[in-house]
C-alpha positions in Angstrom: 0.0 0.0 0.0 2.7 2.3 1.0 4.9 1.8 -2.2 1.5 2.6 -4.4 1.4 5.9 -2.7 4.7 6.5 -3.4 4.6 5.5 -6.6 1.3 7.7 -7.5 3.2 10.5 -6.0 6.3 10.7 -7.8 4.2 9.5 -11.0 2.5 12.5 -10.2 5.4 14.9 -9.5 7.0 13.9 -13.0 4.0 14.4 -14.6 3.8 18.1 -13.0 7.9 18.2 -13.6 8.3 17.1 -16.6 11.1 15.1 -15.8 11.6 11.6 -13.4 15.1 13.7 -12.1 13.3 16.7 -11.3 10.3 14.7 -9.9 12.9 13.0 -7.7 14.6 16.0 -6.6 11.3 17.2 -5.8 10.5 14.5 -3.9 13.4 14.5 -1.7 12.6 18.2 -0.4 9.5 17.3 0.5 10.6 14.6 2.4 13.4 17.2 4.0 10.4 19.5 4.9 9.2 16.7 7.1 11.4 17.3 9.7 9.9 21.3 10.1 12.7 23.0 9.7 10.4 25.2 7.6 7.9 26.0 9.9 5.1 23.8 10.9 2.4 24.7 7.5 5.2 23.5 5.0 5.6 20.1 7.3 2.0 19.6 6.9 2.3 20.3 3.2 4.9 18.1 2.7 3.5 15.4 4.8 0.0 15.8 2.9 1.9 15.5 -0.6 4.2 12.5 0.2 0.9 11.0 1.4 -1.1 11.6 -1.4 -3.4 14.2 -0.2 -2.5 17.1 -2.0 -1.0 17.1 -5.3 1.5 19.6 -6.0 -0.1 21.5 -9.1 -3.6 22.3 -7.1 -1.6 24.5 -4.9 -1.8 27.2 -7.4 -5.4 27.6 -7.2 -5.2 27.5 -3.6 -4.5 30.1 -0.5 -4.4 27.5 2.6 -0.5 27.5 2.4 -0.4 30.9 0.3 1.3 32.4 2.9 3.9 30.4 4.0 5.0 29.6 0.7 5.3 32.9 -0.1 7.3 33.6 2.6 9.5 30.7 1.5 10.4 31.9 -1.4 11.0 35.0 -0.3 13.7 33.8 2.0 15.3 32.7 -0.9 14.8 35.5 -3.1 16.9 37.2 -0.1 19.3 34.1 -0.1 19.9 34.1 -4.0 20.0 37.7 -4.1 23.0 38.1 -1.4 25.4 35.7 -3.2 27.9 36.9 -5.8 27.5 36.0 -9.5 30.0 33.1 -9.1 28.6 31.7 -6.1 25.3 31.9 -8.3 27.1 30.4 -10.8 28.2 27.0 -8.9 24.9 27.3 -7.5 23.3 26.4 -10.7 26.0 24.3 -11.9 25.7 22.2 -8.5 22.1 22.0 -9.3 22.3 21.1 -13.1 24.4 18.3 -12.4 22.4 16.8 -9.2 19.3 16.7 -12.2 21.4 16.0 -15.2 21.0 18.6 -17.2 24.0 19.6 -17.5 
């Protein structure tokens, strides 16, 4: 039963991905999320997606973790926006090789 959810959910993350590497990588931050290191809405996100709950693409018509998202990404907005262009660069070099497209 367990491995069906998890198939159905990373069959449903490469479908919203596009790609089994991204869908993966995906995948493995929600399961880092877990732990709520990100707050305790994001835990419960992550938790609900890994379970099957909640698919991933739904959250854009929906404001029950609008705001902690948001705030998400605007951490790393601040993050990204602090690091010199060649720390940006191995950045997205480290993360084009950890998916393969590079």
């Amino acid at each position: 039963m367990e491995q069906d959810i998890d198939d159905a959910v990373l069959g449903s993350l490469e479908r919203m991905a596009g790609s089994r590497a991204l869908a993966r990588a995906l995948k493995q931050s929600l399961e880092r999320l877990t732990d709520g290191s990100a707050g305790p809405e994001l835990e419960e996100l992550a938790r609900d997606v890994l379970a099957g709950r909640v698919e991933l693409g739904s959250l854009r018509t929906s404001t029950a973790y609008a705001d902690p998202l948001r705030q998400a990404l605007t951490g790393f907005q601040q993050w990204y926006s602090h690091l010199s262009p060649a720390e940006r660069d191995r950045v997205l070099t480290e993360a084009r090789r950890q998916l393969g497209t590079d």
